[in-house]
C-alpha positions in Angstrom: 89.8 139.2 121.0 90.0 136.9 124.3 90.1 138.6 127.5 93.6 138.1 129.2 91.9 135.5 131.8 90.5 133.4 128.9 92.5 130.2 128.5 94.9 130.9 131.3 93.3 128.5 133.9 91.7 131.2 135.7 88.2 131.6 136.0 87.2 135.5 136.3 85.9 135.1 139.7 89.7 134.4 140.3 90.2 138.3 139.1 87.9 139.9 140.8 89.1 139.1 143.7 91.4 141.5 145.9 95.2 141.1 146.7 94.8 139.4 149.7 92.5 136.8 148.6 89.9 138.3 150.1 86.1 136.7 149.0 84.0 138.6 146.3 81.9 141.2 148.1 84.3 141.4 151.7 85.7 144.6 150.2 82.2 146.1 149.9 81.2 144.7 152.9 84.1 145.9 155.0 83.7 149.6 153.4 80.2 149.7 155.1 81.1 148.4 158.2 84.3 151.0 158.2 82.1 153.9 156.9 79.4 152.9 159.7 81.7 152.3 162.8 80.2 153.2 166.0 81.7 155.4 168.5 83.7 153.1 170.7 85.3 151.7 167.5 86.7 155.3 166.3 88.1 155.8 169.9 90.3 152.9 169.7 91.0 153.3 166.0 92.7 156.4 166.6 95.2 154.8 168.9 95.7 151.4 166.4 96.1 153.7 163.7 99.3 155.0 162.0 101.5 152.0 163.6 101.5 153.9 167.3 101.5 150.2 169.1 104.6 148.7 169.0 105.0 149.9 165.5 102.5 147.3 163.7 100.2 148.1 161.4 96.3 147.6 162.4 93.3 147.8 159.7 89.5 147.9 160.8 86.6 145.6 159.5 89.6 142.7 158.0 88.1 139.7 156.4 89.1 136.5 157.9 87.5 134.3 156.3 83.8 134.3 156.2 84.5 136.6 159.4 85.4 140.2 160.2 88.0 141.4 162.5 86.9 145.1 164.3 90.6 145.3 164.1 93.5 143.2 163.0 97.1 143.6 162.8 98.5 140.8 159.8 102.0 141.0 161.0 101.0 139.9 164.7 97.9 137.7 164.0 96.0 139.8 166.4 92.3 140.8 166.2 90.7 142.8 168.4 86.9 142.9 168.9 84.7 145.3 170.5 81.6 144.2 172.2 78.4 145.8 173.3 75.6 143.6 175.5 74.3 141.8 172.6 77.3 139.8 172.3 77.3 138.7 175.9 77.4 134.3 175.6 77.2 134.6 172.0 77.3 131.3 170.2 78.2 133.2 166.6 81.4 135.0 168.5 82.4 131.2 169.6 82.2 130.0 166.6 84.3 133.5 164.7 86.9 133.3 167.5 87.1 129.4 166.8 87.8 130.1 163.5 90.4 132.8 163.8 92.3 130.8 166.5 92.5 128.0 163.6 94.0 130.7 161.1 96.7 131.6 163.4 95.4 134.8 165.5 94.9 135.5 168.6 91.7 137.2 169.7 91.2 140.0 172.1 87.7 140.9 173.9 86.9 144.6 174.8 83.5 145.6 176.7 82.7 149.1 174.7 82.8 150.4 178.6 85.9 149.3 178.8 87.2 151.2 175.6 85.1 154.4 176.8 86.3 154.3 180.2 90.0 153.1 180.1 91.7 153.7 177.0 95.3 153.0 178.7 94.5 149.9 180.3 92.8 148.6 176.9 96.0 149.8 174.6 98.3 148.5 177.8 96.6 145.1 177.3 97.6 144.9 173.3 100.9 146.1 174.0 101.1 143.0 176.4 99.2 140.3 174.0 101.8 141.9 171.1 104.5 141.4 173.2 103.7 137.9 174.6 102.9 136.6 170.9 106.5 136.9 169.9 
């Protein structure tokens, strides 16, 4: 018996992958990187989560691409990314926020001090970026 995808013009690679077009492997990928989120990430996701800005939903660890978001709100075309040191100049970040600019989002930077040691002000500049994007 042929499998439903047989003949159909889809290849099974076309199956596999998820609802929002996301490339074989992201979902795995994106389950480790939620499942290992550091500290500073699982500060600010308990304020993105559960639509408490502005009523928009936010997910962590979104593919974009080849990319991954920290945290991205679909509905907005924001992402927010949380950086330690080791981003500082980066030439990879560049070349992500480069990317995402070109799909349509707008791309917020957060020092991991900043997150730890000024919640409001961080949450009071998404509000603002939100706002301004409309």
């Amino acid at each position: 018996m042929p499998k439903a995808w047989e003949g159909e013009g889809y290849e099974r690679t076309d199956l596999m992958r998820s609802f929002r077009g996301a490339q074989l492997g992201t979902t795995t990928r994106a389950r480790e990187l939620r499942r290992d989120a550091t500290d500073v990430e699982k500060r600010l996701w308990q304020r993105l989560r559960g639509r408490q800005i502005e009523n928009l939903k936010f997910v962590r660890q979104q593919a974009i691409g080849p990319y991954y978001g920290d945290f991205a709100c679909r509905e907005a075309r924001v992402v927010i990314e949380l950086d330690g040191g080791q981003h500082a100049d980066s030439e990879y970040d560049a070349r992500r926020d480069a990317f995402m600019i070109s799909q349509s989002y707008i791309v917020l930077r957060f020092w991991n001090t900043e997150v730890m040691e000024n919640i409001e002000g961080v949450i009071g500049r998404i509000v603002e970026a939100v706002r301004n994007r409309d």
